[in-house]
BAVEX-395139 format. One record per residue (C-alpha): residue number from 0; residue in one letter; x, y, z. Coordinates in pm, 1 decimal, always signed. Example, Ala and Ser with C-alpha at 12.3 -4.5 7.8 and 13.67 -1.06 7.14 Angstrom:
BAVEX-395139
SITE / 0 / A / +1230.0 / -450.0 / +780.0
SITE / 1 / S / +1367.0 / -106.0 / +714.0
***
This chain:
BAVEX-395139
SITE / 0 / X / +1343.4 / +2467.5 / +308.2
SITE / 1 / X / +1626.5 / +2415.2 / +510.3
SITE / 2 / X / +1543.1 / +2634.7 / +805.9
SITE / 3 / X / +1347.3 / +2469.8 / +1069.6
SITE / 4 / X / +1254.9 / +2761.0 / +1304.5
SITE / 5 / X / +1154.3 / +3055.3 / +1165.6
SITE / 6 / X / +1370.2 / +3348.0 / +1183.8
SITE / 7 / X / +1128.6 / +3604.0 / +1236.9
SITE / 8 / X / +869.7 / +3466.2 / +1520.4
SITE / 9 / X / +1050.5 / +3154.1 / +1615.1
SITE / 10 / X / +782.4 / +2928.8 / +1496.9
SITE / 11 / X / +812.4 / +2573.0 / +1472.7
SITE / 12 / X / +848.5 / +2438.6 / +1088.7
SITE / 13 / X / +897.2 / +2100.7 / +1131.5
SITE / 14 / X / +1172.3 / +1861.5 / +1015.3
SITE / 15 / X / +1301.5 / +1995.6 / +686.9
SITE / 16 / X / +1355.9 / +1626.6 / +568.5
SITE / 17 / X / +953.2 / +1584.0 / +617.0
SITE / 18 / X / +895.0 / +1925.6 / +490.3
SITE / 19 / X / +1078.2 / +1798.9 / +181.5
SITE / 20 / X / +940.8 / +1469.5 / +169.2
SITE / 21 / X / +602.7 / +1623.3 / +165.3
SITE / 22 / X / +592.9 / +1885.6 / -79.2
SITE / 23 / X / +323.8 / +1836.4 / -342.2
SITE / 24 / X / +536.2 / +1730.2 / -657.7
SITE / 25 / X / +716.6 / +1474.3 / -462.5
SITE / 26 / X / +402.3 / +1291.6 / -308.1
SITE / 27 / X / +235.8 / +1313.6 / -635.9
SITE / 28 / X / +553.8 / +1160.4 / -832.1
SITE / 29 / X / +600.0 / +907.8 / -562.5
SITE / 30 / X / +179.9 / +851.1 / -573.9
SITE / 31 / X / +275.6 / +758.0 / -960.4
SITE / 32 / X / +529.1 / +498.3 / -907.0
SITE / 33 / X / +336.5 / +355.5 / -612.2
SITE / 34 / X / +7.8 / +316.8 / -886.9
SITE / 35 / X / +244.1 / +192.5 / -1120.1
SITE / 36 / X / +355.5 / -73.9 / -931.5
SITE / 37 / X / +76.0 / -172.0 / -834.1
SITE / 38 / X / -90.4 / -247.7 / -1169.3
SITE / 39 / X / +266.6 / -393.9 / -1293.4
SITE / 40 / X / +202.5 / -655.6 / -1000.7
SITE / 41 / X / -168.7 / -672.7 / -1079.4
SITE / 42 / X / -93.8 / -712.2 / -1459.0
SITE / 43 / X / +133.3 / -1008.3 / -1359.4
SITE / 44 / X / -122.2 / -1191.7 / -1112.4
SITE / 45 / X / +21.9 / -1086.6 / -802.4
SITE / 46 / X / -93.4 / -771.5 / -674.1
SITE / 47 / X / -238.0 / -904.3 / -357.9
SITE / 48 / X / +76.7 / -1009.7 / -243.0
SITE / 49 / X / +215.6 / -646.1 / -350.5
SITE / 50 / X / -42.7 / -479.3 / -124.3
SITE / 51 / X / +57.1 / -757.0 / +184.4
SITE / 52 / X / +409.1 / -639.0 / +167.8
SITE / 53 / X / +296.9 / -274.6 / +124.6
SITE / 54 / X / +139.9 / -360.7 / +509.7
SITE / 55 / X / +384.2 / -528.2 / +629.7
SITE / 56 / X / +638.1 / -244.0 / +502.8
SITE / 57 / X / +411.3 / +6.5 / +773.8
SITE / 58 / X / +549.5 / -216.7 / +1033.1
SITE / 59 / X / +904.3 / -187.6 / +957.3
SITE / 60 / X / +1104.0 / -25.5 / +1165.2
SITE / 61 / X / +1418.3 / +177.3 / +1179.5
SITE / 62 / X / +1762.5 / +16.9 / +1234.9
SITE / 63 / X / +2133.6 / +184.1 / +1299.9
SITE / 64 / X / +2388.4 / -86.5 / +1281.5
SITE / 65 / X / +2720.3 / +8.0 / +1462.0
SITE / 66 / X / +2993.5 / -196.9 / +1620.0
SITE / 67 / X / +3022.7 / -232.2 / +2011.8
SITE / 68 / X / +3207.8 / +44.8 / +2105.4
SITE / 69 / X / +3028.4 / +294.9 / +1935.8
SITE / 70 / X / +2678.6 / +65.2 / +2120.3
SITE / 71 / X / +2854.0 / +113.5 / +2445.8
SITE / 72 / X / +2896.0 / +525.9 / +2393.8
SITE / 73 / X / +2548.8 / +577.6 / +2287.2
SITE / 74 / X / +2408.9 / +439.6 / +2571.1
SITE / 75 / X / +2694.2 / +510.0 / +2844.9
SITE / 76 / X / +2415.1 / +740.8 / +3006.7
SITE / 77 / X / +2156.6 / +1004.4 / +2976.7
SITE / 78 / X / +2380.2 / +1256.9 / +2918.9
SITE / 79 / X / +2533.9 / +1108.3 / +2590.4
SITE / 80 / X / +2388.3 / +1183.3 / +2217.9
SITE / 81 / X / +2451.8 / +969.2 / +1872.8
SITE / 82 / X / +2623.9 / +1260.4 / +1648.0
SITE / 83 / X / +2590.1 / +1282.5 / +1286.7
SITE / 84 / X / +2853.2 / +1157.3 / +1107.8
SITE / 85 / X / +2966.3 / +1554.0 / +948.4
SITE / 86 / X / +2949.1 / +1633.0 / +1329.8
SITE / 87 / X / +3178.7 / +1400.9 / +1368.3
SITE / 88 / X / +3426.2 / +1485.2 / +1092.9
SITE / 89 / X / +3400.2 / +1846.3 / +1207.3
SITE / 90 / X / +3490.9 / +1739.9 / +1585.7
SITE / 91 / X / +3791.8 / +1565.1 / +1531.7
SITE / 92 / X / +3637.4 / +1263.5 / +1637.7
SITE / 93 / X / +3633.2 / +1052.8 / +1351.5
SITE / 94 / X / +3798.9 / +1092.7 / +1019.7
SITE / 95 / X / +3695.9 / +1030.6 / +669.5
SITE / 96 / X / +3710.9 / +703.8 / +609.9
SITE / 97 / X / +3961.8 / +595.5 / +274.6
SITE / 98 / X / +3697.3 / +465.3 / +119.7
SITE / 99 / X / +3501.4 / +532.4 / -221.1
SITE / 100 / X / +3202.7 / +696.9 / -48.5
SITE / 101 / X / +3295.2 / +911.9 / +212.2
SITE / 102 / X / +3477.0 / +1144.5 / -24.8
SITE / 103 / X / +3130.7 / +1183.0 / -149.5
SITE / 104 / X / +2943.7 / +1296.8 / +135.7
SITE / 105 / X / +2985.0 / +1639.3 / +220.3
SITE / 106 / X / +2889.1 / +1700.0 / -161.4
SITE / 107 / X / +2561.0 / +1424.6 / -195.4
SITE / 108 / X / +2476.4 / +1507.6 / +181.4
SITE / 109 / X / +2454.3 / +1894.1 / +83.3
SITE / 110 / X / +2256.7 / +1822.9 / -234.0
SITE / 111 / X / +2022.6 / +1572.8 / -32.4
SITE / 112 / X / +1981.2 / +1775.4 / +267.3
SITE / 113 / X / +2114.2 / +2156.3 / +206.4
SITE / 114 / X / +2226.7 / +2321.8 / +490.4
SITE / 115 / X / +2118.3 / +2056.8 / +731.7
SITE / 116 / X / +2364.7 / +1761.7 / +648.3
SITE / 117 / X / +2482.2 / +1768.6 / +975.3
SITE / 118 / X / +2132.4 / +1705.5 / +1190.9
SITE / 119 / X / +2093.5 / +1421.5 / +969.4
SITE / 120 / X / +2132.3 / +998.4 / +1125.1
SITE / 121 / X / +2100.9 / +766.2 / +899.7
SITE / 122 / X / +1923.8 / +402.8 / +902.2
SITE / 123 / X / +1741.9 / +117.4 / +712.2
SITE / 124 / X / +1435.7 / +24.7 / +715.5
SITE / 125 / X / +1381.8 / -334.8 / +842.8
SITE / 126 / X / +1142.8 / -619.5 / +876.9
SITE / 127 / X / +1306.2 / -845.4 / +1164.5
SITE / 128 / X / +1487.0 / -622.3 / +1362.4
SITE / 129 / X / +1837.1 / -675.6 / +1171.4
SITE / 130 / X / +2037.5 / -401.0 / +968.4
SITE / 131 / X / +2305.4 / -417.3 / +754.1
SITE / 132 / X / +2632.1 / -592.5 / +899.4
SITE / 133 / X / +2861.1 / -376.5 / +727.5
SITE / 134 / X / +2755.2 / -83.8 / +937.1
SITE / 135 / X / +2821.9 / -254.3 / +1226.7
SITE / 136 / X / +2711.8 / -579.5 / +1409.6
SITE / 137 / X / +2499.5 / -473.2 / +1669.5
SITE / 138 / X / +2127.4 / -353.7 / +1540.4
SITE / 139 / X / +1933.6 / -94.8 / +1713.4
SITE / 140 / X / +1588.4 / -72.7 / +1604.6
SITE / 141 / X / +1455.1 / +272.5 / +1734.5
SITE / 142 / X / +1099.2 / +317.9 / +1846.2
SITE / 143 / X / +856.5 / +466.5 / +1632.3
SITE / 144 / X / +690.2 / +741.7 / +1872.5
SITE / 145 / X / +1042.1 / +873.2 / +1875.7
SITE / 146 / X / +1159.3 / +922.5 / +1497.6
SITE / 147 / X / +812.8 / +989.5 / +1337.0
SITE / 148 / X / +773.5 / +1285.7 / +1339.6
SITE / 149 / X / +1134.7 / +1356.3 / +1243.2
SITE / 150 / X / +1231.8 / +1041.8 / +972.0
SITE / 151 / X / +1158.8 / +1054.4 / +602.8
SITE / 152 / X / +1276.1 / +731.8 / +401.2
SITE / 153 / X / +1427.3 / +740.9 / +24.6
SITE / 154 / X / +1502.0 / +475.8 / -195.1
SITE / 155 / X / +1832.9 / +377.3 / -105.2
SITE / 156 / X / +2160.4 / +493.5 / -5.0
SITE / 157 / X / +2175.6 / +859.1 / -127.4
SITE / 158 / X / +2514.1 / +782.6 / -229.1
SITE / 159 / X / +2445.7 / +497.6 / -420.9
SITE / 160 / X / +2119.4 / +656.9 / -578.4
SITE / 161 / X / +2373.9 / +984.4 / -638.0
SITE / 162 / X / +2629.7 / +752.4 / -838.7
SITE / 163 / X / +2353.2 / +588.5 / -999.2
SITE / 164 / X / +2181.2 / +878.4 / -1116.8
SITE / 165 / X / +2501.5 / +1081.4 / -1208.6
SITE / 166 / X / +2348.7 / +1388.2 / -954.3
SITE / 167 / X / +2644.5 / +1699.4 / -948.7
SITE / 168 / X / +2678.5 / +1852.6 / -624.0
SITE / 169 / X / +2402.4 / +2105.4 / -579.3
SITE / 170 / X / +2184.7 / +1974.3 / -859.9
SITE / 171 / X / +1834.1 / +1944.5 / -889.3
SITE / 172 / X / +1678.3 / +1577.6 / -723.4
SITE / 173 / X / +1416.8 / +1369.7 / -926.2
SITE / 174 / X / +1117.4 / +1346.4 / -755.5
SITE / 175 / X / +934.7 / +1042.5 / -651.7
SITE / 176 / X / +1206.0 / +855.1 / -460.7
SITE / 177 / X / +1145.6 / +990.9 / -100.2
SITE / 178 / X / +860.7 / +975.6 / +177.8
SITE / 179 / X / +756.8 / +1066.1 / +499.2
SITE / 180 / X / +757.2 / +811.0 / +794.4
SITE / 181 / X / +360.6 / +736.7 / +763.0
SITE / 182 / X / +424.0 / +614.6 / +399.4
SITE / 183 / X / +732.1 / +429.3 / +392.4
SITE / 184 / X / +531.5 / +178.6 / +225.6
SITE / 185 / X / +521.7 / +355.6 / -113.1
SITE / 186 / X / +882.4 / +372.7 / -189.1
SITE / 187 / X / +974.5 / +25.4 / -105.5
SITE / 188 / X / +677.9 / -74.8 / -304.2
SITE / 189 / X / +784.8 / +135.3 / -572.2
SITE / 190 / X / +1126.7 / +2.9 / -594.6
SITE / 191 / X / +1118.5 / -346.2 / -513.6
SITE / 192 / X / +759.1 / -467.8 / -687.2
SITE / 193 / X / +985.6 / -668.2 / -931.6
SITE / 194 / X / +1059.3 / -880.2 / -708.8
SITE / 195 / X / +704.8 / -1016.6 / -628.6
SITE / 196 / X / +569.1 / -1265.2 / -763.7
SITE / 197 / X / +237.9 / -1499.5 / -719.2
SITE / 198 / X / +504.3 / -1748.4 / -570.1
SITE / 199 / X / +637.0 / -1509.9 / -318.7
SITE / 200 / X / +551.2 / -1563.3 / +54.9
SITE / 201 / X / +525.4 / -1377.5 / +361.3
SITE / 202 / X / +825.0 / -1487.2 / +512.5
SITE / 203 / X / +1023.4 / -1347.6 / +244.2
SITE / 204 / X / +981.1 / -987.1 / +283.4
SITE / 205 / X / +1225.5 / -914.1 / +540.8
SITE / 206 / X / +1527.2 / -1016.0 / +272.9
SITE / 207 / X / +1338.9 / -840.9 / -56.1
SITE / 208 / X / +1309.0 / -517.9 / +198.4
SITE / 209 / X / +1680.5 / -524.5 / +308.4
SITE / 210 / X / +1948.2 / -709.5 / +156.2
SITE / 211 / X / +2239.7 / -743.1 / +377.1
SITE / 212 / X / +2518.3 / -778.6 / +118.8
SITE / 213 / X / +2867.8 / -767.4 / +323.0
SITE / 214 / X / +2938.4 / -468.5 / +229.9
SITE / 215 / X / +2785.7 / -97.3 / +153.4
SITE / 216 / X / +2876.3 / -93.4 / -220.9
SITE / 217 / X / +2676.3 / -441.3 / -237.4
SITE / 218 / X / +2393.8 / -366.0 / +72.3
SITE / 219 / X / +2016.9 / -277.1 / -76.1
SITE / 220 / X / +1775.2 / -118.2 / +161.8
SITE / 221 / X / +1531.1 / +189.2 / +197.2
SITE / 222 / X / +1755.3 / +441.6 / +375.1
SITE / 223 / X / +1581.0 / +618.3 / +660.3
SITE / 224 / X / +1711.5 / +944.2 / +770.8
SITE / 225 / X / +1607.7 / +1115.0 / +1122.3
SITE / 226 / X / +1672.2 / +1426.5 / +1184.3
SITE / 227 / X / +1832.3 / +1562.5 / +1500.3
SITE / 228 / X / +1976.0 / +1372.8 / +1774.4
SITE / 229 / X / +1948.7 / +1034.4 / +1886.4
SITE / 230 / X / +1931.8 / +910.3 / +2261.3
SITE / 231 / X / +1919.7 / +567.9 / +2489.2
SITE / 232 / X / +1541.2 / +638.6 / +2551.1
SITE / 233 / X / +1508.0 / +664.5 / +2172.5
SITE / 234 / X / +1608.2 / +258.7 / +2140.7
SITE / 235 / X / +1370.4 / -6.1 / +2159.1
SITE / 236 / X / +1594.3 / -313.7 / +2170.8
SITE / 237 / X / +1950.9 / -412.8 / +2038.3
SITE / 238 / X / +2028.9 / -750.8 / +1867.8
SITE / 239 / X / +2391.7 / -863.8 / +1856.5
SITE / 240 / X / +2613.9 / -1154.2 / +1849.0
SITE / 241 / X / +2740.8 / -1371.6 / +2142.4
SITE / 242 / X / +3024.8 / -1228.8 / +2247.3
SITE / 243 / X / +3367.0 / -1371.6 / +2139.8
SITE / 244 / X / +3597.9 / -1308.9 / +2489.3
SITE / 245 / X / +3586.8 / -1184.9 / +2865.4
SITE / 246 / X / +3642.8 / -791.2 / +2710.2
SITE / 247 / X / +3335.5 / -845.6 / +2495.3
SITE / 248 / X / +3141.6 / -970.8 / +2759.9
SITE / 249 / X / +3210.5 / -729.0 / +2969.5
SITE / 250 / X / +3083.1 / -469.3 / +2710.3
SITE / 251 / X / +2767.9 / -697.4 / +2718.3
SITE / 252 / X / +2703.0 / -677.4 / +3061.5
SITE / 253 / X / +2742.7 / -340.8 / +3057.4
SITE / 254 / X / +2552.3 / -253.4 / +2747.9
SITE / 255 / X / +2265.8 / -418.6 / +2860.3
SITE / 256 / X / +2258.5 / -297.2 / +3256.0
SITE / 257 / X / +2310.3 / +74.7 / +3104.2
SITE / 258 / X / +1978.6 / +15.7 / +2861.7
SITE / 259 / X / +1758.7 / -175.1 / +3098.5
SITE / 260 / X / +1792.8 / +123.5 / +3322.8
SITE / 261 / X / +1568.4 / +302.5 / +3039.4
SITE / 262 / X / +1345.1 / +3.6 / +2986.3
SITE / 263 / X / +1543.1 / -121.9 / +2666.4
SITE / 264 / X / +1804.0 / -488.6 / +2652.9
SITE / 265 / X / +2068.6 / -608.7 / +2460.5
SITE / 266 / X / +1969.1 / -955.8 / +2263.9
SITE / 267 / X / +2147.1 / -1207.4 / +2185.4
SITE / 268 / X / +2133.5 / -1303.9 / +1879.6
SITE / 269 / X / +2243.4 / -1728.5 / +1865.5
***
């Protein structure tokens, strides 16, 4: 599962987060939970308004909230990639943060994603263009053509769903919780029907989708996760704060010149 080209003719496999996402006993599992939901919501009087967020989830987009100077690298030029975070760690670019999660990673990112951890970029699902603030203040929502093909979603952050779940290192994953790009829908549907009611409107799917709580430990969203690298011509827009000084405007300035060479901007976000 984890090999994307074969080793014998060199053929093309595809993604092996999609690969996963779509294996029979996953889509059937996740096609339970999505049912269920839906006559939960019916049951309770509002399953119309469970199958207008269900639409409105198909127009969500992908968003990768990091702080300015990790913006300003990303798109410094055509020549420069977004790594994976093990890539990263492995590089002697970054180290593990002291923090109660990133001891975690290298064993739930090798149970979620064996043997391919490090082609793996992580991201929320959104509803207006906004992420979660703890990752970072600027947002960049990523185009669709470019991550379809390559982004599954699953029901939250892996390590939080690990935790939750009590999953060893290695162990086997329940199945239901994860989805290719074309049905990000079911999942969130799946997860968050609870919080529909006959009372709840349109304008209040963006918060039920993602909850921006401060902090990871307290954040609730579907996590996204593309695989391979990520690139300037990759990003649709970025929404940020005004900045706070002349060295943050700068940054701005910059930021935005560097994307609108690509056909992207930075926004400003009042």
């Amino acid at each position: 599962m984890h090999i994307r080209f074969c080793a014998v003719c060199g053929e093309d496999g595809g993604c092996p987060n999609v690969r996963a996402a779509a294996m029979p006993e996953e889509q059937e599992a996740l096609e339970q939970r999505f049912l269920a939901a839906l006559g939960d919501t019916g049951v309770r009087g509002c399953r119309h308004i469970a199958e207008d967020f269900s639409r409105a989830v198909l127009r969500s987009s992908a968003i990768i909230c990091r702080g300015l100077e990790d913006l300003s690298t990303l798109v410094s030029g055509d020549n420069a990639l977004f790594p994976s975070y093990h890539k990263k760690v492995r590089a002697e670019i970054v180290l593990p943060a002291k923090n109660e999660f990133d001891p975690m990673r290298p064993g739930v990112d090798g149970t979620f994603f064996p043997y391919f951890q490090d082609e793996i970029r992580f991201a929320a699902l959104s509803l207006e263009r906004r992420g979660s603030s703890s990752y970072g203040e600027y947002a960049i929502v990523m185009k669709d053509a470019t991550i379809s093909k390559r982004a599954s979603v699953f029901e939250e952050n892996t390590l939080v769903f690990a935790r939750k779940f009590n999953i060893a290192a290695g162990g086997p994953l329940p199945f239901g919780y994860r989805a290719t790009w074309d049905e990000r829908n079911k999942p969130a549907v799946a997860k968050l029907h609870p919080q529909l009611s006959a009372t709840t409107t349109l304008e209040s799917f963006p918060g039920i989708l993602l909850r921006d709580g401060g902090c990871t430990d307290k954040d609730d969203f579907i996590e996204v996760h593309i695989y391979g690298p990520l690139h300037r011509r990759a990003i649709e827009v970025v929404l940020g704060p005004k900045p706070k000084n002349s060295a943050e405007s700068a940054f701005h300035r910059s930021i935005d010149r560097k994307l609108r060479e690509v056909g992207s901007h930075l926004e400003v976000l009042e």
